[in-house]
N, C-alpha and C positions, 0 to 999 in steps of 0.2 A: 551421596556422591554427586547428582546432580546438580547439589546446592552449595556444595564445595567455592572455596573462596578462589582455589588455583585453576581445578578444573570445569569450575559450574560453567565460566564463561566457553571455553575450548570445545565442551560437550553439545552448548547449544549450537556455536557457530558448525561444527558438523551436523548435526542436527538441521538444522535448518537450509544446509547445503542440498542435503538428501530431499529435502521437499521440496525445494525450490528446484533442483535438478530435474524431479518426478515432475513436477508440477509445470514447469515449463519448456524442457528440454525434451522429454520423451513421450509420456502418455500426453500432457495437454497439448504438446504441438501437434502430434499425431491428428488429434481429435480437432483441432482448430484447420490444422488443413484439409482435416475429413470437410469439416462444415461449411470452411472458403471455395474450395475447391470443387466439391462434387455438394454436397447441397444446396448450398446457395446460386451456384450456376444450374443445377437445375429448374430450380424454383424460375430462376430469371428465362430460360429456353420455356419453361411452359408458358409465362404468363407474355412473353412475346409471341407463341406461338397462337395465344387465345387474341390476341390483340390484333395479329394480324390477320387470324380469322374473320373476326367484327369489322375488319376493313378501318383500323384507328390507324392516324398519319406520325410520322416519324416522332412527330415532338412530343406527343403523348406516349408511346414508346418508349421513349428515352428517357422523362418522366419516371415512369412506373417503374422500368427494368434496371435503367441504370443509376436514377436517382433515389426513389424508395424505396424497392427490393436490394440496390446496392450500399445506397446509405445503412437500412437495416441488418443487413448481411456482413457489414464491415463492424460494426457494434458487436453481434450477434457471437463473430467468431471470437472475441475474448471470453465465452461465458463458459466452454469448455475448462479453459485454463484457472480461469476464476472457481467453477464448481471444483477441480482436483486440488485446488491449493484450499479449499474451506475443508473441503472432506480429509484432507491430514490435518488440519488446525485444531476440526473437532475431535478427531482421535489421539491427537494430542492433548486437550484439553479435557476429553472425558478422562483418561488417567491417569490427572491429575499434573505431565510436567507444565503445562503453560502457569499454573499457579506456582511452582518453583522456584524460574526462570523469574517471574515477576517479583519473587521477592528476593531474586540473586541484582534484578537492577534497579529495587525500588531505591537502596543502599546509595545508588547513583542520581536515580532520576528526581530523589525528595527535594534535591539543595537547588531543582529549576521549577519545583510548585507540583510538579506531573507524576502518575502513579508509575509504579514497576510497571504494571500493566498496558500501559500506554507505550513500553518498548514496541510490543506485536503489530500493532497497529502503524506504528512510526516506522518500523522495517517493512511492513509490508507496501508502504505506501511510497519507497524506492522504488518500486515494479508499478504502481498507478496507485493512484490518490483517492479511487473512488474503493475500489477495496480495503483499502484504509480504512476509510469512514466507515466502512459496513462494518470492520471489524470492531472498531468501538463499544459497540452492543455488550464487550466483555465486560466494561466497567460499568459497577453496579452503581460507583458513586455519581450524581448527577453532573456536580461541578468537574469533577476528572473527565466525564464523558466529555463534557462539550468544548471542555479544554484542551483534547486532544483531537477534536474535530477540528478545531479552530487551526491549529498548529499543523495537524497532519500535511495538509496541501501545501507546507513551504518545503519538505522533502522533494528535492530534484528527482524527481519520476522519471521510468522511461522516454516518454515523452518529450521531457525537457532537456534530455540530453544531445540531442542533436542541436537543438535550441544555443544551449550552452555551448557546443564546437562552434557552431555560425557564427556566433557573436564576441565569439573570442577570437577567432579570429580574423573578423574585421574591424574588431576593435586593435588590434596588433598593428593591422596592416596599415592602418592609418597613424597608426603613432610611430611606429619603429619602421615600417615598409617590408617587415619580414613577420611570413607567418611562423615561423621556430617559436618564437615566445609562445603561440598560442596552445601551446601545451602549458606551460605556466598558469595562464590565464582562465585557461576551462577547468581547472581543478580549482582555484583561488574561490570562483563562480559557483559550484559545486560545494564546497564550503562555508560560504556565505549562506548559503538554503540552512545547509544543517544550524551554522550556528542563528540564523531568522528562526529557527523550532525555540532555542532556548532562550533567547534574549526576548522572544515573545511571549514565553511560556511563563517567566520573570515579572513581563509587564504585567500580563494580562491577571494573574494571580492578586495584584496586587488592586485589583480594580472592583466594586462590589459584585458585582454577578458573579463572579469566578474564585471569590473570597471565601474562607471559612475552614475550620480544618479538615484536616485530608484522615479519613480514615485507615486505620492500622490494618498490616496484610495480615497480622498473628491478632488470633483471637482466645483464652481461655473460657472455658465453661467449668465451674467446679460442679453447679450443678444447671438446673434448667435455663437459666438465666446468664447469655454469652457476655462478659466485660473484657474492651479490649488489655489486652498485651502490654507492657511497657517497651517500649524497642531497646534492644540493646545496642 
């Protein structure tokens, strides 16, 4: 059912709705403002309070509490959100749908050089670029792996998406004098990322490092001895 031609794709996109809901809307934000909000200002009242115990002046203070313990604190609170979205990834993948899914888009992803497997990684790296890359780990092939590393961080992330309003629309403002286009223009921007994944993925296949064939998701064993699949 999963691997259905009508419903394979429907299945995942719910599917993945539910984790990414869990995963960033409910438990992980919980936990992320557990960690912003009452840990990390803890952490920073104690170690200002040691500080001004010692008699240290304001700019060492400010240092420690609000550049160090803040800089790291500010990092620290994505790692909740990041642990609940591996922890459904892996129970997805121990039984067995991430291998499904991967061969419902490998059908898609072969005619740009990149494996099915490299969908997870490529979706995940719309929410941040760097759990992308960690996700890669899945793909056992070397050349897919780094191929999808390469490519992952042209996905318009989180991140880039404010990015992407700013600059659309000032890039508007100054040609047309109206920001109204700049909804045209942040989407056009936004597309250009995804289509930089496959017109790279194109190149870069074509290049020696990243060259070579791409191994089959379907494998036969009649007997000890695995020979891949012919694809249909």
């Amino acid at each position: 059912m999963v691997t259905n031609r009508i419903l394979g794709i429907p299945i995942f996109i719910a599917v993945m709705f539910v984790v990414y809901y869990i995963s960033v809307t409910t438990i992980g934000t919980w936990v992320t403002d557990w960690t912003n909000d009452v840990f990390v200002v803890a952490v920073q009242d104690a170690a200002a309070g040691i500080l001004a115990a010692i008699g240290a002046g304001d700019l060492v203070t400010g240092l420690v509490v609000d550049g160090i313990i803040g800089g790291v604190g500010a990092v620290l609170g994505f790692a909740p959100q990041m642990a609940v979205l591996f922890l459904f990834l892996s129970i997805l993948e121990d039984c067995g749908y991430m291998v499904r899914i991967a061969f419902v888009m490998d059908r898609v992803f072969r005619h740009f050089g990149l494996s099915g497997k490299s969908f997870i990684p490529l979706l995940i790296s719309s929410g941040c670029g760097i759990p992308g890359i960690m996700a890669s780990k899945t793909i056992e092939n070397d050349n897919d792996r780094r191929l999808t590393i390469m490519t992952a961080t042209f996905v318009p992330c989180g991140a880039k998406l404010p990015v992407i309003a700013l600059m659309g629309g000032v890039m508007v403002s100054y040609t047309t004098g109206s920001y109204e286009a700049g909804g045209l223009i942040a989407p056009m921007m936004y597309v250009l990322g995804i289509a930089a994944v496959l017109i790279s993925a194109i190149m870069l296949k074509k290049t020696k490092p990243f060259s070579g064939e791409r191994l089959p998701l379907l494998w036969s064993c009649p007997s000890t001895i695995c020979l891949p699949q012919k694809r249909f």
